[in-house]
C-alpha positions as CSV (number, residue, x, y, z in Angstrom):
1,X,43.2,25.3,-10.7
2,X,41.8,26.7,-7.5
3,X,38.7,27.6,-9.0
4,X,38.3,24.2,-10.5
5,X,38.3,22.9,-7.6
6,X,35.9,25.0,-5.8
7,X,33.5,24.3,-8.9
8,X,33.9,21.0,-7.8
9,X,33.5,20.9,-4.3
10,X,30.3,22.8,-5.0
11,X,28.8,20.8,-7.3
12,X,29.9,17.7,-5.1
13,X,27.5,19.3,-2.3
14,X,24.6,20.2,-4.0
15,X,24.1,16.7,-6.6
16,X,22.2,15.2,-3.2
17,X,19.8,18.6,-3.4
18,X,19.3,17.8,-7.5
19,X,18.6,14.3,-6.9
20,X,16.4,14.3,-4.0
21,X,13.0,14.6,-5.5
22,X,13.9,11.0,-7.6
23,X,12.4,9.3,-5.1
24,X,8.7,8.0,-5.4
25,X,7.1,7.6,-2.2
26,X,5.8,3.9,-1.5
27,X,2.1,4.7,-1.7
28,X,2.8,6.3,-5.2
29,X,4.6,3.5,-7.2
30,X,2.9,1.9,-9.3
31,X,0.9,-1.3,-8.3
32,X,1.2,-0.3,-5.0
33,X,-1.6,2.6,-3.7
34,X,-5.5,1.6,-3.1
35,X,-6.7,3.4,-5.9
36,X,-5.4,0.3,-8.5
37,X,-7.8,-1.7,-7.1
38,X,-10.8,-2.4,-9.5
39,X,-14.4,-2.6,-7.9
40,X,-16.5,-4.7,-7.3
41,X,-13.3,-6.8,-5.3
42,X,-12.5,-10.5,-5.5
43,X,-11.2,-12.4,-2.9
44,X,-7.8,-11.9,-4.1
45,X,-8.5,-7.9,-4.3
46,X,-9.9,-7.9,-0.9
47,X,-6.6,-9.7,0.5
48,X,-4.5,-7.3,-1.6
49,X,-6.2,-4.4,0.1
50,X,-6.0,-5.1,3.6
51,X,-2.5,-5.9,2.9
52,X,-2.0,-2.4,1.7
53,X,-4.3,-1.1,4.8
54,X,-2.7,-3.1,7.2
55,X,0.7,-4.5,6.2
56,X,0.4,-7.9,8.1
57,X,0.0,-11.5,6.4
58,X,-3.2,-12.5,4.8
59,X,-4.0,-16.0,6.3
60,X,-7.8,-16.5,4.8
61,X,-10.5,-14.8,3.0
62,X,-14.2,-15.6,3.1
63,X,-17.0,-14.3,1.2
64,X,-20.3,-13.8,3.5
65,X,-23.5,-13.1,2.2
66,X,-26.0,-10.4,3.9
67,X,-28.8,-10.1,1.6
68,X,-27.7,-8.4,-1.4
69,X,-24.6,-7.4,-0.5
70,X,-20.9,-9.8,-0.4
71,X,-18.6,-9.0,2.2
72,X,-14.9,-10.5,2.5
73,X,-14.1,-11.3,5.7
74,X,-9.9,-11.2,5.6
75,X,-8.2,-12.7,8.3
76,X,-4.8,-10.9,9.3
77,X,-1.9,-11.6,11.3
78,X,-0.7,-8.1,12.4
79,X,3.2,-7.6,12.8
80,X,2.4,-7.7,16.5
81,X,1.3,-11.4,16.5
82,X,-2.4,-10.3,17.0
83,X,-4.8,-12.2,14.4
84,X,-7.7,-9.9,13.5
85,X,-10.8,-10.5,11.0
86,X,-11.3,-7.6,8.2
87,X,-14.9,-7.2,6.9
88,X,-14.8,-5.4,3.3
89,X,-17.6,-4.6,1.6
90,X,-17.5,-6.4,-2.6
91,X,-18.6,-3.6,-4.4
92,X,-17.3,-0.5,-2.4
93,X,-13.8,-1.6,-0.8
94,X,-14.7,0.1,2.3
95,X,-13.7,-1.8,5.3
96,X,-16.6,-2.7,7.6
97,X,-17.2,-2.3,11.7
């Protein structure tokens, strides 16, 4: 009896340790990590990417035209009440001074 107990009083302390590597970080669940997002972007990609980048609201997106090139301006409102714009360039995602 004793040592049925112990047995369970150990395995009662280490099923935490077993089960601690089930959870998958944020950035690697599915739908959820930059790498998802198909190039060249749409305005609804560009929204859904500086949503990922930033984490505030998406209030507008605009496409702008600079000779060849599309850029999505994305406006944001930043969980600390600041609104800023977001350039992102169409075809490689990277966000723009």
């Amino acid at each position: 009896m004793f040592m049925f107990r112990c047995l369970l009083l150990i395995s009662l302390l280490l099923s935490p340790l077993i089960h601690a590597d089930d959870h998958i970080p944020y950035e690697q669940q599915p739908g959820n990590i930059i790498n998802e997002i198909a190039l060249p972007l749409t305005k609804h990609t560009a929204a859904e990417l500086a949503k990922i980048e930033t984490g505030g609201k998406i209030l507008s997106v605009d496409e702008q035209h600079q000779g060849d090139s599309v850029i999505f301006r994305v406006k944001v409102l930043h969980n600390n009440g600041k609104v800023k714009v977001h350039r992102i360039d169409r075809d490689t995602g990277h966000t723009l001074p």
